[in-house]
C-alpha positions in Angstrom: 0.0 0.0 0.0 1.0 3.5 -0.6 0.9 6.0 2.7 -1.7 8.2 0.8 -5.2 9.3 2.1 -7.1 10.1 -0.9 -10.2 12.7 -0.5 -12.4 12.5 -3.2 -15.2 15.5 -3.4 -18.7 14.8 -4.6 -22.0 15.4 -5.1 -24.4 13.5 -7.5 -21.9 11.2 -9.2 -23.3 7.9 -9.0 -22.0 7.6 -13.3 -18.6 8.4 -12.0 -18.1 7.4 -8.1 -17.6 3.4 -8.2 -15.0 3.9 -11.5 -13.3 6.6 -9.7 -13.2 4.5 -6.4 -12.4 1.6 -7.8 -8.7 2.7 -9.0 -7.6 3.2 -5.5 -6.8 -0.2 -4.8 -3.3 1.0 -3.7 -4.4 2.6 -0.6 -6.1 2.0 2.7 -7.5 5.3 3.3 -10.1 6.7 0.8 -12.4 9.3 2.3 -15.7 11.3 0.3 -16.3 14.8 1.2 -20.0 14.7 -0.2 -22.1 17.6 -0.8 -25.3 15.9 -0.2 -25.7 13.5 -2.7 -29.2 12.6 -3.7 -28.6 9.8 -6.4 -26.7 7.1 -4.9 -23.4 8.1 -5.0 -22.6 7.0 -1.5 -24.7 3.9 -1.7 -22.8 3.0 -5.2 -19.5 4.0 -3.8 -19.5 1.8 -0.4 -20.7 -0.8 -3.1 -17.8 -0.6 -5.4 -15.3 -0.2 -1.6 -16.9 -1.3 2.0 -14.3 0.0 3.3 -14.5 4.6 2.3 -14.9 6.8 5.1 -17.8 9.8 4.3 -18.2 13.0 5.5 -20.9 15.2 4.4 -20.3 19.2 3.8 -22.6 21.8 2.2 -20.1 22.9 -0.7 -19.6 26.9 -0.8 -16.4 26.9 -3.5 -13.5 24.4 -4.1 -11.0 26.3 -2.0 -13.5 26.2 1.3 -14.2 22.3 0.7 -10.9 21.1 0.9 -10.0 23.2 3.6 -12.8 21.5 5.4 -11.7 18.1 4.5 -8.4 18.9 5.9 -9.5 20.2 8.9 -12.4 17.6 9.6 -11.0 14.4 7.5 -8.7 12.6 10.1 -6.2 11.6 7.3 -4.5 8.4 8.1 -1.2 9.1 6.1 0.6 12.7 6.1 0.4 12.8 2.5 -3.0 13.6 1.2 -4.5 13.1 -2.5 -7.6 15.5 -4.0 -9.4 13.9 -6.4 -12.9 14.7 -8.0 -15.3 12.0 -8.5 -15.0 12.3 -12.3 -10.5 12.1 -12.1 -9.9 8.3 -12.4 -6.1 7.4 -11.4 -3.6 5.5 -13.4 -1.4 2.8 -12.8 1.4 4.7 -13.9 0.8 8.1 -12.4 -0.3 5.5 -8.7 3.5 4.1 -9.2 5.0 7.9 -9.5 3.3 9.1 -6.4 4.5 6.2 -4.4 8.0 6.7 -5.1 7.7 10.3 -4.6 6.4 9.9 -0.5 8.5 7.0 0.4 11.8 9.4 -1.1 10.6 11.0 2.2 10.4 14.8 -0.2 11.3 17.7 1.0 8.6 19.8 -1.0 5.1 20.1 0.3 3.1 18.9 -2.2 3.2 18.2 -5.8 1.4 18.9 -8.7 -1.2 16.8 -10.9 -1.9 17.5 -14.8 -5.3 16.1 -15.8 -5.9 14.6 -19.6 -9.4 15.9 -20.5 -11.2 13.6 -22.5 -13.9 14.3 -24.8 -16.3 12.6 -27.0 -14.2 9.2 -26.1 -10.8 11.5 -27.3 -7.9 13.2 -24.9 -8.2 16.7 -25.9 -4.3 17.0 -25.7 -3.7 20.7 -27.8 -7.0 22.0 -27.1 -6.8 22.2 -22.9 -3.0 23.2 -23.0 -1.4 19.9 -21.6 -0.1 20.0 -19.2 -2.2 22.1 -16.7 -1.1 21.8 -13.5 -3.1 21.5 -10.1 -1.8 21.5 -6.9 -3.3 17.8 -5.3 -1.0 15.9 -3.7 -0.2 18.2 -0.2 1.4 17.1 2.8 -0.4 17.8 6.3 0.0 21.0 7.8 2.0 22.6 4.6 -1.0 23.3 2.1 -4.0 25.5 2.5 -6.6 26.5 -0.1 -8.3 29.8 -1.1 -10.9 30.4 -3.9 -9.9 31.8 -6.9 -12.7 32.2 -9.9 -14.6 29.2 -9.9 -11.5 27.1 -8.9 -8.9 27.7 -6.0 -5.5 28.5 -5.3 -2.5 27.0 -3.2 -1.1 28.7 -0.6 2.0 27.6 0.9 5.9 28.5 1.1 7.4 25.2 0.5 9.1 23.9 -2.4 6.9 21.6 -4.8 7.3 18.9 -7.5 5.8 18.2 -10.6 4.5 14.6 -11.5 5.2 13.4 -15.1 2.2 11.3 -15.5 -1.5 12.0 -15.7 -5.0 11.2 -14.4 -8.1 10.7 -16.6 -10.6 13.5 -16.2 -14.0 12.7 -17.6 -15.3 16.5 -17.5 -18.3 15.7 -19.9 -19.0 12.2 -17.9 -22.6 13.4 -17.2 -23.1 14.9 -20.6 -22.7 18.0 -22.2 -26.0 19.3 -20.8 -24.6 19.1 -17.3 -21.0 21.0 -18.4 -23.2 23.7 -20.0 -25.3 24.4 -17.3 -21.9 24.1 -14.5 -20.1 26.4 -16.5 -22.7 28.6 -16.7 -22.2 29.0 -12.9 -18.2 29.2 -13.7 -18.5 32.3 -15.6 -20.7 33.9 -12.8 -17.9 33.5 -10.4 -14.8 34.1 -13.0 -16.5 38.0 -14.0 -15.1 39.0 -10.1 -11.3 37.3 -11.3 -11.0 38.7 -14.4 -12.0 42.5 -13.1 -9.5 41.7 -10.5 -6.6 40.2 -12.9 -6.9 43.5 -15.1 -5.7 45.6 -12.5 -2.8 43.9 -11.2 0.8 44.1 -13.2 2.3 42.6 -16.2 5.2 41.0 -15.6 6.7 40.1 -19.0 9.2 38.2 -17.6 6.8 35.5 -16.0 5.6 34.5 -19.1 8.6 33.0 -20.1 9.0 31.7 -16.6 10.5 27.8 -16.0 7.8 27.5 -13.5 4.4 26.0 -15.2 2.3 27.6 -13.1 4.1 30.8 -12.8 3.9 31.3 -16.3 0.0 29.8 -16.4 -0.8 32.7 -14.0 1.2 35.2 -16.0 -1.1 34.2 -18.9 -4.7 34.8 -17.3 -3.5 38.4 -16.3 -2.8 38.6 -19.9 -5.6 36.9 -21.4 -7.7 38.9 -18.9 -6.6 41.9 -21.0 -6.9 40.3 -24.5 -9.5 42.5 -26.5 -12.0 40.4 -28.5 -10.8 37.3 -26.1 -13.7 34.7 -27.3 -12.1 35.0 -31.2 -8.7 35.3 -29.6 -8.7 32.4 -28.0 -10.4 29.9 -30.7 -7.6 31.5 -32.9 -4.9 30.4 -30.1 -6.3 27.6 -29.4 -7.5 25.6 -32.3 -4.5 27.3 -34.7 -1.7 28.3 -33.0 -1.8 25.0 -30.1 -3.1 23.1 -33.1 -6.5 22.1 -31.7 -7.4 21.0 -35.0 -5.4 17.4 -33.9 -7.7 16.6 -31.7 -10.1 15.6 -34.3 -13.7 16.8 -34.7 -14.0 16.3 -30.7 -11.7 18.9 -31.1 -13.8 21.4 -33.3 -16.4 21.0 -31.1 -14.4 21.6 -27.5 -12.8 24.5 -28.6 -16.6 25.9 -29.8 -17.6 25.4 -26.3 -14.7 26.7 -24.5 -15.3 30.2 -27.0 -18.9 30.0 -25.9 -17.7 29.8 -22.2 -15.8 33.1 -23.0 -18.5 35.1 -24.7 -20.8 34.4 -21.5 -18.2 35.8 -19.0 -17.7 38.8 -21.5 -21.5 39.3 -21.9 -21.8 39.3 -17.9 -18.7 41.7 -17.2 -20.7 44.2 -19.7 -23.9 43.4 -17.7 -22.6 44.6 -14.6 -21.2 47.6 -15.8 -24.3 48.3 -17.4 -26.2 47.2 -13.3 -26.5 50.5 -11.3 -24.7 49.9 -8.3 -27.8 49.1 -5.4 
């Protein structure tokens, strides 16, 4: 067995829970931070491994859940893995983490970089592999804070990068249900990118060694990026040569354009919005 605790956050993934569960037969300590599931998912999940400890939190944002599920957890291990319900591990990337926590590290955590799959295909140009999250943390070293619809890492320790991948199944419960999440993601990313326009360039990040130094250079660009919906399908589908992943690939980058056009269609809103 590995000496990982693996946290896995939920709510309503009873297509996703027992194939995402079931790929953790390499540690002893699984736990689900569920958000009130009302489909089965804990049911399926205790079904697919007797043995997964569940705790049940009314979810605010990413950032405040998995501060809760530190704080409230009980980890068995001092190494601690975030997973969602719809990341499903690999044997290869399992193998790497081991032999990164019994090197006994000196970094605090280490990051994970996702290969999003759509319409059965790994959208490898179009979601600019890799991109990095912060998921493997040790205890006591990493906290969370929210940031858009997603978080951020705060710590001051050193931290490694893995070089193999999870499968993330973001369009697991159809495209119906990424449409109507990501209509709530570009609610909460209006108040990031108003904020990321007035803070400083620094030209020098972007050509950073650092991944996610230079990813975070980027969004205070892109934040600036006049006509950013065409910009980006240009970007994306031409310059990071989208147009490999196929037809799947066509079609992600339309969504990920349409994402865009709704956060700059709110921004506008609210400027429009007398203030109450």
């Amino acid at each position: 067995m590995i000496p990982v605790t693996v946290i896995i956050l939920s709510y309503n993934e009873a297509l996703n829970i027992g194939r995402c569960v079931s790929r953790l037969s390499w540690t002893d300590d699984v736990v689900i931070v569920d958000s009130h599931s009302t489909d089965g998912t804990i049911e399926l999940a205790r079904r697919a491994r007797p043995d997964v400890r569940v705790l049940r939190n009314a979810f605010e944002d990413f950032g405040q859940q998995r501060n809760w599920a530190l704080d409230n957890a009980e980890p068995r291990h001092d190494w601690i893995l975030f997973l969602d319900a719809d990341e499903f591990m690999t044997p290869a990337l399992a193998r790497e983490i081991g032999e990164f926590v019994r090197s006994g590290p000196a970094e605090s955590g280490a990051f994970v970089a996702g290969r999003n799959y759509f319409l059965g295909r790994w959208m490898k140009h179009c979601t600019f592999y890799p991109s990095y999250q912060l998921r493997l943390l040790k205890r006591g070293e990493v906290r969370y804070r929210k940031e858009g619809h997603g978080q951020r890492e705060v710590t001051d320790g050193p931290l490694h990068y893995f070089r193999n991948a999870w499968r993330h199944e973001g369009f697991g419960k159809g495209v119906h249900q990424w449409i109507g999440r990501h209509n709530q993601y570009s609610t909460d990313e209006v108040d990031l990118v108003v904020r990321l326009r007035g803070e400083p360039l620094a030209a020098g990040e972007l050509f950073s060694r650092e991944p996610i130094v230079r990813r975070r250079a980027l969004k205070r660009l892109a934040a600036r990026v006049p006509m950013k919906p065409l910009t980006r399908f240009c970007y994306t589908y031409f310059w990071r040569r989208g147009f490999l992943d196929g037809y799947p690939g066509l079609v992600f980058c339309l969504l990920r354009v349409a994402h865009d056009i709704h956060i700059v269609a709110k921004i506008e809103e609210r400027k429009r919005t007398p203030a109450p």
